[in-house]
PDB file of N, CA, C and O in Angstrom:
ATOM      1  N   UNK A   1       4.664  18.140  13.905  1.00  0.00           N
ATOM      2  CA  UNK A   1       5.047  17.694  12.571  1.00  0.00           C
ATOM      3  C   UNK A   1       5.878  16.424  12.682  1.00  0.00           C
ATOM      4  O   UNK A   1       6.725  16.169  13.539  1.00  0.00           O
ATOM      5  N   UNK A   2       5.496  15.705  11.701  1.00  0.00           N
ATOM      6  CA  UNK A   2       6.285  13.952  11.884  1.00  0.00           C
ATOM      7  C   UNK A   2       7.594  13.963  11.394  1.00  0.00           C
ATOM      8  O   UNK A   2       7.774  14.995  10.748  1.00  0.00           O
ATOM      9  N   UNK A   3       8.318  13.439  11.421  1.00  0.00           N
ATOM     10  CA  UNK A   3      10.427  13.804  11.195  1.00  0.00           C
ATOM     11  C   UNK A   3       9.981  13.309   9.928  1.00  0.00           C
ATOM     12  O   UNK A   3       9.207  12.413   9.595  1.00  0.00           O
ATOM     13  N   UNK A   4      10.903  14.402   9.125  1.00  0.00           N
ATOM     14  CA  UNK A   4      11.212  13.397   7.535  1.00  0.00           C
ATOM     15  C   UNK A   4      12.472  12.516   7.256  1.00  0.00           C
ATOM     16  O   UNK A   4      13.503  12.762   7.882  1.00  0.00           O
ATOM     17  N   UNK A   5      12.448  11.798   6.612  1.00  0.00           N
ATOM     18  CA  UNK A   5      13.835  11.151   6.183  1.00  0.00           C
ATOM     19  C   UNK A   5      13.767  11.020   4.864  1.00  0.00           C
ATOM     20  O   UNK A   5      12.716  10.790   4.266  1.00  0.00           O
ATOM     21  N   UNK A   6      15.037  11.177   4.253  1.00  0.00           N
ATOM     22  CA  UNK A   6      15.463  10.701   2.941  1.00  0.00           C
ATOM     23  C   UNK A   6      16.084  10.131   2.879  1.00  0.00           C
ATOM     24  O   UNK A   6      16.991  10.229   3.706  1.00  0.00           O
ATOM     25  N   UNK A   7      16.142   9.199   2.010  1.00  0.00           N
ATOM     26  CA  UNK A   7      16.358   7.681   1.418  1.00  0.00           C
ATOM     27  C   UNK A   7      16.490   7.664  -0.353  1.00  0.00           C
ATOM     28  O   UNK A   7      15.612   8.107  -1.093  1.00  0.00           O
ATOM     29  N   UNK A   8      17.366   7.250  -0.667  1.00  0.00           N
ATOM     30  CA  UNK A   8      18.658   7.500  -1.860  1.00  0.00           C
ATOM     31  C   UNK A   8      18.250   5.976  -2.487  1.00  0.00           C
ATOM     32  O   UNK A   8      18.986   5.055  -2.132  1.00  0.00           O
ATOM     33  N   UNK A   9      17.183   5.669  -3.349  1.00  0.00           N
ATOM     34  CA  UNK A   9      17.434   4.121  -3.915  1.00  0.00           C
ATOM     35  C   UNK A   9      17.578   4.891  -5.326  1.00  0.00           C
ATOM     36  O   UNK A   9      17.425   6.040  -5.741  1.00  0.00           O
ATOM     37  N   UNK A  10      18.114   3.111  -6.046  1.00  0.00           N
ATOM     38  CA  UNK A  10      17.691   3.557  -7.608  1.00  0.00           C
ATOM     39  C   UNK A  10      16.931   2.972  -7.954  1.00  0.00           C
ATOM     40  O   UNK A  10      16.377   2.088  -7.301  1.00  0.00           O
ATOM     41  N   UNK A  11      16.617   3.372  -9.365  1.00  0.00           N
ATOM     42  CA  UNK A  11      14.975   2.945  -9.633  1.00  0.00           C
ATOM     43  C   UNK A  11      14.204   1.720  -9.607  1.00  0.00           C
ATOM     44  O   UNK A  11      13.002   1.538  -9.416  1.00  0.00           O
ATOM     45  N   UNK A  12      15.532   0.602  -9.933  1.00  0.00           N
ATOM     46  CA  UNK A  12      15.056  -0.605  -9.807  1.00  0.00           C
ATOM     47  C   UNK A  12      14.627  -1.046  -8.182  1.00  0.00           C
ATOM     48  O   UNK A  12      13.651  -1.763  -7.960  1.00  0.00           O
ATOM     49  N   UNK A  13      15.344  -0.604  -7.300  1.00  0.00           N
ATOM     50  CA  UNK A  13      14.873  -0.942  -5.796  1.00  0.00           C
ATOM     51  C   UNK A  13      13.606  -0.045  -5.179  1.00  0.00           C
ATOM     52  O   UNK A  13      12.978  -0.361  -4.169  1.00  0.00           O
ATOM     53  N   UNK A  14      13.373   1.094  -5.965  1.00  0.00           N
ATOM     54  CA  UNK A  14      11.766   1.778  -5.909  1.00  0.00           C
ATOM     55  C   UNK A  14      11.086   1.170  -6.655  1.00  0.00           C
ATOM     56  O   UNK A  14       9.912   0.994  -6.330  1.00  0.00           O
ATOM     57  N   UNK A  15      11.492   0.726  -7.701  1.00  0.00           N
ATOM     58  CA  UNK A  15       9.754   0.026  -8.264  1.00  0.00           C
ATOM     59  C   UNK A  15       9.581  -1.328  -7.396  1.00  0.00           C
ATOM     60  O   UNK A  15       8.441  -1.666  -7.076  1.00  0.00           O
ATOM     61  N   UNK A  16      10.606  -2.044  -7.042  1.00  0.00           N
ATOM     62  CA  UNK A  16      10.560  -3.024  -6.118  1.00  0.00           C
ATOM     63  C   UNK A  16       9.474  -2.903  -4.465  1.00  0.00           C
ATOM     64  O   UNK A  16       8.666  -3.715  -4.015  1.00  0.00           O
ATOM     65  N   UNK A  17       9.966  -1.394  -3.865  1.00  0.00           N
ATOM     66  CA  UNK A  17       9.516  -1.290  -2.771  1.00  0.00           C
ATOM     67  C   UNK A  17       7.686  -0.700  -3.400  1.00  0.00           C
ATOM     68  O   UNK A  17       6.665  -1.118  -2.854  1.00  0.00           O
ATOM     69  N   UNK A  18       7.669   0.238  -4.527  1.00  0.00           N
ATOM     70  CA  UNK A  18       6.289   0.607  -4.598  1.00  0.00           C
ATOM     71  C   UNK A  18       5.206  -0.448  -5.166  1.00  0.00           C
ATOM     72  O   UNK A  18       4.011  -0.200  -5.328  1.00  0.00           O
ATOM     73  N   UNK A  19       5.962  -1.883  -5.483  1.00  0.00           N
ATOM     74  CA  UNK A  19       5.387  -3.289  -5.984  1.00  0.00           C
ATOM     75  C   UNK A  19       5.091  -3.601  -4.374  1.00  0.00           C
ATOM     76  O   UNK A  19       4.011  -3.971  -3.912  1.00  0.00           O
ATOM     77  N   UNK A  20       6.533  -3.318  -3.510  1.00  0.00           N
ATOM     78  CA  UNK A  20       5.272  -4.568  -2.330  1.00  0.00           C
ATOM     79  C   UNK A  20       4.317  -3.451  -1.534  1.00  0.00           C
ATOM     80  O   UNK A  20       3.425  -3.796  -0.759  1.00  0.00           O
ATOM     81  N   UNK A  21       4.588  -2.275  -1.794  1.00  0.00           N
ATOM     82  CA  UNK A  21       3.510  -1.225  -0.863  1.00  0.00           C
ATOM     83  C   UNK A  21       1.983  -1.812  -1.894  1.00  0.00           C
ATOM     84  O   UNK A  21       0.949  -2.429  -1.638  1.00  0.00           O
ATOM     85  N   UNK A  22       2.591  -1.209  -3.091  1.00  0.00           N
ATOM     86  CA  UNK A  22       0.799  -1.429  -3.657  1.00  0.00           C
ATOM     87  C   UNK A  22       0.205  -3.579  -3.176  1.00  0.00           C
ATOM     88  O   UNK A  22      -0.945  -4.003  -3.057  1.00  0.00           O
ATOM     89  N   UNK A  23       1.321  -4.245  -3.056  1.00  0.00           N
ATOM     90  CA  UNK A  23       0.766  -5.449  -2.553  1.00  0.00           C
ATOM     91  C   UNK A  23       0.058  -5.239  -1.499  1.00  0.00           C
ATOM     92  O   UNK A  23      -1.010  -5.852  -1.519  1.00  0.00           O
ATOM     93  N   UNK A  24       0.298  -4.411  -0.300  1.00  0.00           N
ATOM     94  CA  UNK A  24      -0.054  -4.637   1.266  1.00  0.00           C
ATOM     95  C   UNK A  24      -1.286  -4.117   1.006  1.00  0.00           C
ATOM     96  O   UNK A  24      -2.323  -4.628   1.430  1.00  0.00           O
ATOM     97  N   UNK A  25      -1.222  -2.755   0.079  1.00  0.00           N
ATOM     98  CA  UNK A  25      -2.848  -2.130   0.013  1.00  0.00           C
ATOM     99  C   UNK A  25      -3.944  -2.658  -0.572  1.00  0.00           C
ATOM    100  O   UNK A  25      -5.151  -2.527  -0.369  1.00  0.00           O
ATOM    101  N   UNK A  26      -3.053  -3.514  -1.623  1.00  0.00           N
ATOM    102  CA  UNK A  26      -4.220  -4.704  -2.134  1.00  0.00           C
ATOM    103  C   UNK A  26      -4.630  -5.581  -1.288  1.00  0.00           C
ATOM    104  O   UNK A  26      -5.806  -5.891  -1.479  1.00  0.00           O
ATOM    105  N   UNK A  27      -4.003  -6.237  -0.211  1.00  0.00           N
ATOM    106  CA  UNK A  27      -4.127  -7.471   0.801  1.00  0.00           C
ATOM    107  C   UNK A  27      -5.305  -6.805   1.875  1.00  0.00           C
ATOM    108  O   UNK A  27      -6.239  -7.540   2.196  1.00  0.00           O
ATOM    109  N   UNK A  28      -5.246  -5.474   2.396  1.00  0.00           N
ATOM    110  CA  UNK A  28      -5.990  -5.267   3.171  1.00  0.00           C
ATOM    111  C   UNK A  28      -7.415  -4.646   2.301  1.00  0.00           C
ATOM    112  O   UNK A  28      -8.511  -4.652   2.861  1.00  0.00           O
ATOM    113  N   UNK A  29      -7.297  -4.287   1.333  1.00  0.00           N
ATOM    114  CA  UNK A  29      -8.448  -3.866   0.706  1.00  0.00           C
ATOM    115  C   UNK A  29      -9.116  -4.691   0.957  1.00  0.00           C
ATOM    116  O   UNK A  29     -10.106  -4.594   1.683  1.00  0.00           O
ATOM    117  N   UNK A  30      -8.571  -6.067   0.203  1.00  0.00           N
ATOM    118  CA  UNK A  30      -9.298  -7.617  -0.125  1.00  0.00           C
ATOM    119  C   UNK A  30      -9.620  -8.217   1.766  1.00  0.00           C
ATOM    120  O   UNK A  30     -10.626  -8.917   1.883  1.00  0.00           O
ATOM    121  N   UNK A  31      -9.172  -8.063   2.500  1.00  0.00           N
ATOM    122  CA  UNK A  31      -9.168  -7.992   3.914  1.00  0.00           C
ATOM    123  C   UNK A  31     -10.405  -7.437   4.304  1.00  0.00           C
ATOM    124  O   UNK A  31     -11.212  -8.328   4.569  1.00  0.00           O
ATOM    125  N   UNK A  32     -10.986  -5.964   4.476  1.00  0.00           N
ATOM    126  CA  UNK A  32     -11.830  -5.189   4.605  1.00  0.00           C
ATOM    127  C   UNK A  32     -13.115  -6.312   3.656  1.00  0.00           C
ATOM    128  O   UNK A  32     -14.083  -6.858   4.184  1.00  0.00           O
ATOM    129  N   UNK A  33     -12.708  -6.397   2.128  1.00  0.00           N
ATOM    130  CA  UNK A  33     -13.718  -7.360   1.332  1.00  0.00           C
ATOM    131  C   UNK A  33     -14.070  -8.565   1.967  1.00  0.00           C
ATOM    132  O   UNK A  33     -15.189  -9.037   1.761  1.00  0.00           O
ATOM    133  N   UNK A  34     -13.273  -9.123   2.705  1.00  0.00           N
ATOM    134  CA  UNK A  34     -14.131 -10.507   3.557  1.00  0.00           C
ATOM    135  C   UNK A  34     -14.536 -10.397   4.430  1.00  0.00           C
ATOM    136  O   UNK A  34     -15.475 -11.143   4.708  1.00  0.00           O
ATOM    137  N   UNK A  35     -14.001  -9.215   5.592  1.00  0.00           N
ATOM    138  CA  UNK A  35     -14.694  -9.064   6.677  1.00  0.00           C
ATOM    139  C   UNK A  35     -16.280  -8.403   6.417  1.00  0.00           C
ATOM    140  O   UNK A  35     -17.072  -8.603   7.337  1.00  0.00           O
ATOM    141  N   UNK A  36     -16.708  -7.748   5.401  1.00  0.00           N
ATOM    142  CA  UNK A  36     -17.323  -7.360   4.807  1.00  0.00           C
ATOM    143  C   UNK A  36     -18.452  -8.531   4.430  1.00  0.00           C
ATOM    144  O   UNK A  36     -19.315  -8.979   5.184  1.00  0.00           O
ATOM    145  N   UNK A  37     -18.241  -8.824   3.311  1.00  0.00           N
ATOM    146  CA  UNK A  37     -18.575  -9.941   2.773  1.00  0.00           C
ATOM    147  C   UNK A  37     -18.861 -11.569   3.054  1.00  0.00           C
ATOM    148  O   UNK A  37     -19.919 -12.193   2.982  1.00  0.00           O
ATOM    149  N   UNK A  38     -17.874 -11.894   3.309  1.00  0.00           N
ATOM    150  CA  UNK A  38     -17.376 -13.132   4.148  1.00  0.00           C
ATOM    151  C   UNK A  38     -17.294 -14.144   2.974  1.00  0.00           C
ATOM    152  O   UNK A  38     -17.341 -15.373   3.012  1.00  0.00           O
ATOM    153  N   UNK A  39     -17.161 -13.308   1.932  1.00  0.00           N
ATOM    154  CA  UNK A  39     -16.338 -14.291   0.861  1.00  0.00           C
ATOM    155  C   UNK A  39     -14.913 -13.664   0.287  1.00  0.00           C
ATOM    156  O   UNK A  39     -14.500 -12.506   0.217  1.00  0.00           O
ATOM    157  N   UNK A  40     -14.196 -15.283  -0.194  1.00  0.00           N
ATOM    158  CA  UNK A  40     -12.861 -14.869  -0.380  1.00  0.00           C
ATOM    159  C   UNK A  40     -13.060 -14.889  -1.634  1.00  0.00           C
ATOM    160  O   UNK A  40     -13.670 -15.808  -2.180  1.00  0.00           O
ATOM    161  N   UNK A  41     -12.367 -13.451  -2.524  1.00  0.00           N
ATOM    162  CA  UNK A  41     -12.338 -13.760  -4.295  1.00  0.00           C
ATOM    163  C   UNK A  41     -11.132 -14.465  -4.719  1.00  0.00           C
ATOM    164  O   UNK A  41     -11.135 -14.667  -5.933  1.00  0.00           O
ATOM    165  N   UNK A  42     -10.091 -14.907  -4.102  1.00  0.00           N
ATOM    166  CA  UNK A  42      -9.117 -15.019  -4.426  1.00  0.00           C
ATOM    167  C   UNK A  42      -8.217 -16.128  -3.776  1.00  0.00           C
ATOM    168  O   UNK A  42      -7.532 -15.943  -2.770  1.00  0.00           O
ATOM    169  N   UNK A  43      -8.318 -17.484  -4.585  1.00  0.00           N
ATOM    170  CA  UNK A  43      -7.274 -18.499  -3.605  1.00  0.00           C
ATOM    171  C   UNK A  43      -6.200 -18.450  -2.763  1.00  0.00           C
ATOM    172  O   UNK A  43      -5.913 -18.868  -1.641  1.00  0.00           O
ATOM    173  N   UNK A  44      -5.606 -17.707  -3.790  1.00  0.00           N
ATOM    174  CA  UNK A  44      -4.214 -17.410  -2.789  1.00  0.00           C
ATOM    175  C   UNK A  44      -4.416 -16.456  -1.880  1.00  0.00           C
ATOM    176  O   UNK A  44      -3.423 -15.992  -1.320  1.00  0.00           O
ATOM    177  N   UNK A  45      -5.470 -16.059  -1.607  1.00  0.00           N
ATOM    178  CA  UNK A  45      -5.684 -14.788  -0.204  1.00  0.00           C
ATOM    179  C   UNK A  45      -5.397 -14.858   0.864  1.00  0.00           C
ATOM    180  O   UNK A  45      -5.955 -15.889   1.238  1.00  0.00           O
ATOM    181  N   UNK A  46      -4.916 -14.480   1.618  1.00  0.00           N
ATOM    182  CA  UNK A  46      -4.744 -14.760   3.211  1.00  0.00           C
ATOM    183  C   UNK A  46      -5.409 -13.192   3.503  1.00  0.00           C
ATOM    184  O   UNK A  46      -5.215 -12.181   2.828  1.00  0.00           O
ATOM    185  N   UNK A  47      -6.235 -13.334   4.707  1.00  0.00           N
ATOM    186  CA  UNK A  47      -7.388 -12.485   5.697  1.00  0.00           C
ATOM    187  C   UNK A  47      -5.993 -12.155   6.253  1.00  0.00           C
ATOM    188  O   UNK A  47      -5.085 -12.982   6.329  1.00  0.00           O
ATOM    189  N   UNK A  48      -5.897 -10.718   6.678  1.00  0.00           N
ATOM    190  CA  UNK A  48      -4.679  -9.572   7.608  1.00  0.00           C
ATOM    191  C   UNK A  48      -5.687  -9.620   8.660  1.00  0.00           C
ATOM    192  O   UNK A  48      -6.890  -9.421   8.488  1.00  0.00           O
ATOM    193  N   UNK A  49      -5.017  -9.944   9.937  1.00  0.00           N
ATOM    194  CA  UNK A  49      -5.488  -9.795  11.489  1.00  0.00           C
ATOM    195  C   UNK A  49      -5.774  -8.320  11.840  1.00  0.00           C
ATOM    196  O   UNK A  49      -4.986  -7.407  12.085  1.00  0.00           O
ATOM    197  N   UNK A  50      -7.281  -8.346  11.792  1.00  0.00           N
ATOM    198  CA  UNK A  50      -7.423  -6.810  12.450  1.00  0.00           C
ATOM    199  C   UNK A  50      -9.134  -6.974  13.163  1.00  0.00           C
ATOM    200  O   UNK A  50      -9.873  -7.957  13.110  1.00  0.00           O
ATOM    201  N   UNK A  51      -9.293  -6.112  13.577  1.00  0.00           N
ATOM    202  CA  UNK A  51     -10.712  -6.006  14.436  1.00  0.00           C
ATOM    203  C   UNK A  51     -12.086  -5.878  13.524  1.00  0.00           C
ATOM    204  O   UNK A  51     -13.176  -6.106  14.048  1.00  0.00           O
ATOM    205  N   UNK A  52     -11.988  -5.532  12.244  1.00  0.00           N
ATOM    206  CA  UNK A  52     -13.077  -5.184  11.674  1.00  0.00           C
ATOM    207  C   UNK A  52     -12.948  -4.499  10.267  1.00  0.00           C
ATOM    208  O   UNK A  52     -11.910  -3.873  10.053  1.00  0.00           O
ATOM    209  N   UNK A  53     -13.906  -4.563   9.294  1.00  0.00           N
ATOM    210  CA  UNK A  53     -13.755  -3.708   7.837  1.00  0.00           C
ATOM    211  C   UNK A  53     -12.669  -2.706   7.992  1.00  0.00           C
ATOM    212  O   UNK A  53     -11.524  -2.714   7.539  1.00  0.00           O
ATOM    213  N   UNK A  54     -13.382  -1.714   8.844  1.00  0.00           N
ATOM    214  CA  UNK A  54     -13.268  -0.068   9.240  1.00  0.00           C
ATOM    215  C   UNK A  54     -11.280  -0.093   8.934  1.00  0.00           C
ATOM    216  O   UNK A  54     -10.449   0.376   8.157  1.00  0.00           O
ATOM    217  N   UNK A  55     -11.348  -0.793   9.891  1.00  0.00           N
ATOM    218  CA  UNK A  55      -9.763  -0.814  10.817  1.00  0.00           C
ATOM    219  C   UNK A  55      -9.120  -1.136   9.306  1.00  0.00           C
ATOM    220  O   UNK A  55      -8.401  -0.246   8.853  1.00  0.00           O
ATOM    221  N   UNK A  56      -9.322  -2.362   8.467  1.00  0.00           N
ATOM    222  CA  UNK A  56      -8.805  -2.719   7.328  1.00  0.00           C
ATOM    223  C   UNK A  56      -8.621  -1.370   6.121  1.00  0.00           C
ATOM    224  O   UNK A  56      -7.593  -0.928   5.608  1.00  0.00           O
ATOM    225  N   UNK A  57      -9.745  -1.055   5.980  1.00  0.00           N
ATOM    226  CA  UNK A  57     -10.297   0.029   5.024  1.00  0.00           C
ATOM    227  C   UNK A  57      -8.843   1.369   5.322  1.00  0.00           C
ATOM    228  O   UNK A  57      -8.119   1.940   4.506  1.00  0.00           O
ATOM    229  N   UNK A  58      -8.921   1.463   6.933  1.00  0.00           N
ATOM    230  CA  UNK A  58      -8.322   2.360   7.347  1.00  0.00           C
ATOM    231  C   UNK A  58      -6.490   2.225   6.704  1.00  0.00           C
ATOM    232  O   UNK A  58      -5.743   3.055   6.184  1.00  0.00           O
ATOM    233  N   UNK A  59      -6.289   0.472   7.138  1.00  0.00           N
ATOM    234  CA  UNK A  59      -4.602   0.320   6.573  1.00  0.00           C
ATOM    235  C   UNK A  59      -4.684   0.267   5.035  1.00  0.00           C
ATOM    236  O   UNK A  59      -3.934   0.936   4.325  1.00  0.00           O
ATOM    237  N   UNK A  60      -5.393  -0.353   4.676  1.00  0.00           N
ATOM    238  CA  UNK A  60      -5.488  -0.101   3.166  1.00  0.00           C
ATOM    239  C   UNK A  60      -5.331   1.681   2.655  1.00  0.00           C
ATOM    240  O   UNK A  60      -4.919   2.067   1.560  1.00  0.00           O
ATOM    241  N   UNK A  61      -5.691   2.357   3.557  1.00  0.00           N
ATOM    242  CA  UNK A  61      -5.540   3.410   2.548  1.00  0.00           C
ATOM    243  C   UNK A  61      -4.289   4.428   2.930  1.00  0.00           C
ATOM    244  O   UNK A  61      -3.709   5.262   2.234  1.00  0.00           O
ATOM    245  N   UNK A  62      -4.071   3.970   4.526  1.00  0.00           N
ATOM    246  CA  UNK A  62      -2.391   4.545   5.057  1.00  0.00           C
ATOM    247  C   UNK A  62      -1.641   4.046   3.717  1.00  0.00           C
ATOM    248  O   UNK A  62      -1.167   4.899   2.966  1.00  0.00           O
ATOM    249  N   UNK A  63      -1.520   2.574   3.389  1.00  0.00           N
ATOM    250  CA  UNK A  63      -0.659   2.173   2.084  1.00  0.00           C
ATOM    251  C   UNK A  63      -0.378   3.354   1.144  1.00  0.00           C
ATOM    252  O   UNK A  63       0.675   3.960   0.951  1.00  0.00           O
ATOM    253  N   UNK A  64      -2.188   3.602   0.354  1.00  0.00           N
ATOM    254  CA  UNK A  64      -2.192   3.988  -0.674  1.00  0.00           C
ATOM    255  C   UNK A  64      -1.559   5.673  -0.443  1.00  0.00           C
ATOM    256  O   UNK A  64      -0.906   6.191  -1.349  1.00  0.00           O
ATOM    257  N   UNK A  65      -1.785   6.273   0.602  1.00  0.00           N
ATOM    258  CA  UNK A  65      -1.039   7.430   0.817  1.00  0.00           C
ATOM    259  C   UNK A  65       0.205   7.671   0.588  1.00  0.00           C
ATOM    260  O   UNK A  65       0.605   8.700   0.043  1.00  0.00           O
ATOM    261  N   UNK A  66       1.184   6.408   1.128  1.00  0.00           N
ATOM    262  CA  UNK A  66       2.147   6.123   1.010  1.00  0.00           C
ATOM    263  C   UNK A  66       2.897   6.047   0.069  1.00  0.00           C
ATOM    264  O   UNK A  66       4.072   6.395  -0.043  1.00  0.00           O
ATOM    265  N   UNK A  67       1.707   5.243  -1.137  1.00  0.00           N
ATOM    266  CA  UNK A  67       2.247   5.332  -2.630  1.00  0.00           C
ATOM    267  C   UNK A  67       2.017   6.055  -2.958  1.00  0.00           C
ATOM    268  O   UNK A  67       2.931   6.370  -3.719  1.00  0.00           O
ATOM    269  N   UNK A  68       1.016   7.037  -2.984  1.00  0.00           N
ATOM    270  CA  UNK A  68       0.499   8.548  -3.635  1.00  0.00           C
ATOM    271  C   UNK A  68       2.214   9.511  -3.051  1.00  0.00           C
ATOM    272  O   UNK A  68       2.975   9.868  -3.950  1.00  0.00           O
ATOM    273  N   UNK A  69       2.394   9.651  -2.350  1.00  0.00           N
ATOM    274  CA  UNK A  69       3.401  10.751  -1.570  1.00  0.00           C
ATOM    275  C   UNK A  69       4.848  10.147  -2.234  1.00  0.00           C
ATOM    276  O   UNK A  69       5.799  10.859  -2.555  1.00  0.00           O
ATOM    277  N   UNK A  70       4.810   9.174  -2.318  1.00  0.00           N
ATOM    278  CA  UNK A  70       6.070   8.554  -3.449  1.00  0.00           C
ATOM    279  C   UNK A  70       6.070   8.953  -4.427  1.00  0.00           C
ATOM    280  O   UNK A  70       7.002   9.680  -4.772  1.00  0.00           O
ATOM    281  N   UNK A  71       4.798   8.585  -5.489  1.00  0.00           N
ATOM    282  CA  UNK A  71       4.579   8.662  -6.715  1.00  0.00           C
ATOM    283  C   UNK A  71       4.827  10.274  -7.334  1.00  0.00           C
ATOM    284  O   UNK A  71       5.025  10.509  -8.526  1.00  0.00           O
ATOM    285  N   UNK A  72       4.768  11.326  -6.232  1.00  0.00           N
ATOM    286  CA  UNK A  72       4.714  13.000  -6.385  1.00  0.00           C
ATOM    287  C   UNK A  72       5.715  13.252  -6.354  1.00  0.00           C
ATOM    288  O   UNK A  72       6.203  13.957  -7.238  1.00  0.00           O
ATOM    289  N   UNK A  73       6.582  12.691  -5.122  1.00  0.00           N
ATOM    290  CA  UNK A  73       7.964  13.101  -5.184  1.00  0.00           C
ATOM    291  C   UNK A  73       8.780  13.194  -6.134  1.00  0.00           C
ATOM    292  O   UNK A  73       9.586  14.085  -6.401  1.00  0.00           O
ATOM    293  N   UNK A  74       8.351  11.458  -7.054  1.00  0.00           N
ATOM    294  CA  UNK A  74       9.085  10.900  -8.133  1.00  0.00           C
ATOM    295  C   UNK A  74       8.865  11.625  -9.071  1.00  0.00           C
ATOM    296  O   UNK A  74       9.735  11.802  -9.924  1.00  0.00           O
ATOM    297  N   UNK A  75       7.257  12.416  -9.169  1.00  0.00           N
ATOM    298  CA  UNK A  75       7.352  13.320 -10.533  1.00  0.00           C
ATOM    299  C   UNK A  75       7.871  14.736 -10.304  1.00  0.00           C
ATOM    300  O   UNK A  75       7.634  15.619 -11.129  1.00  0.00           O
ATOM    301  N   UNK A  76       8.488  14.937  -9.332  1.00  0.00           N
ATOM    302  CA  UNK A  76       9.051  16.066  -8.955  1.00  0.00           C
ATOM    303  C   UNK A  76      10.230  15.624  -9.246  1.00  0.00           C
ATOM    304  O   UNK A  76      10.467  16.485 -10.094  1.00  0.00           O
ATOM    305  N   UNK A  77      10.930  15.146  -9.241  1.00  0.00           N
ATOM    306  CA  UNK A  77      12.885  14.709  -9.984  1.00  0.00           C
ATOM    307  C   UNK A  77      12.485  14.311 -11.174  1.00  0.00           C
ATOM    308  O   UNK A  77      11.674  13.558 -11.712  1.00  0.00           O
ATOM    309  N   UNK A  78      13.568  15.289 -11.477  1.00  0.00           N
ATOM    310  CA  UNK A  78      13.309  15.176 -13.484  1.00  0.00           C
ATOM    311  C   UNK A  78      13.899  13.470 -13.974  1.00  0.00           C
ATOM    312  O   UNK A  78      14.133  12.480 -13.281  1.00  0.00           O
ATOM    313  N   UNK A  79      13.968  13.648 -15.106  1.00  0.00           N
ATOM    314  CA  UNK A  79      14.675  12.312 -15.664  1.00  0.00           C
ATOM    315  C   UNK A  79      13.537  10.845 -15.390  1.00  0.00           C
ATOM    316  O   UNK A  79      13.710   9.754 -15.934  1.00  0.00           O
ATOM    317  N   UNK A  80      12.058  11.273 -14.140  1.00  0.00           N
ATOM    318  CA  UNK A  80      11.496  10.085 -14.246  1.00  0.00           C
ATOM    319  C   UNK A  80      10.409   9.848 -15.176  1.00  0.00           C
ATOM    320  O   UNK A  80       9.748  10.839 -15.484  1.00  0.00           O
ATOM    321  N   UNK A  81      10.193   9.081 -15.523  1.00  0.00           N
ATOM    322  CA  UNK A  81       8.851   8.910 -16.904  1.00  0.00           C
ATOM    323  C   UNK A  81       7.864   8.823 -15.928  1.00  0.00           C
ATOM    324  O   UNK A  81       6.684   8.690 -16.253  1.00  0.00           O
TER     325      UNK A  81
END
């Protein structure tokens, strides 16, 4: 079993951190989309260094876990909308 830790922010520094998580999962999604593809949809894009779609697909969705397991916690403490 992996160690847990808890970590005490307030809300303004969680929507902050779950803004740049959902960024990273967007970056590698769009990542996986060019290695894929080999077109960029998006000017400001920068390609994340990795070996292949798969590998991308794969960090893209560690992210989204990340925000999913946040997002549960948060509706588990009362007082959050």
């Amino acid at each position: 079993m992996k160690d847990r830790i808890q970590i005490v922010l307030n809300r303004h520094d969680l929507g902050q951190l779950l803004d740049g998580l959902r960024n990273r999962a967007e970056v590698w999604g769009k990542t996986a989309n060019y290695l894929e593809t080999g077109i960029n949809p998006d000017d400001f894009f920068i390609c994340e260094e990795c070996n292949d779609p798969h590998e991308a697909r794969c960090i893209a969705q560690h992210y989204e876990n990340i925000i999913t397991e946040i997002e549960n916690q948060i509706k588990k403490q009362r007082g959050w909308p």
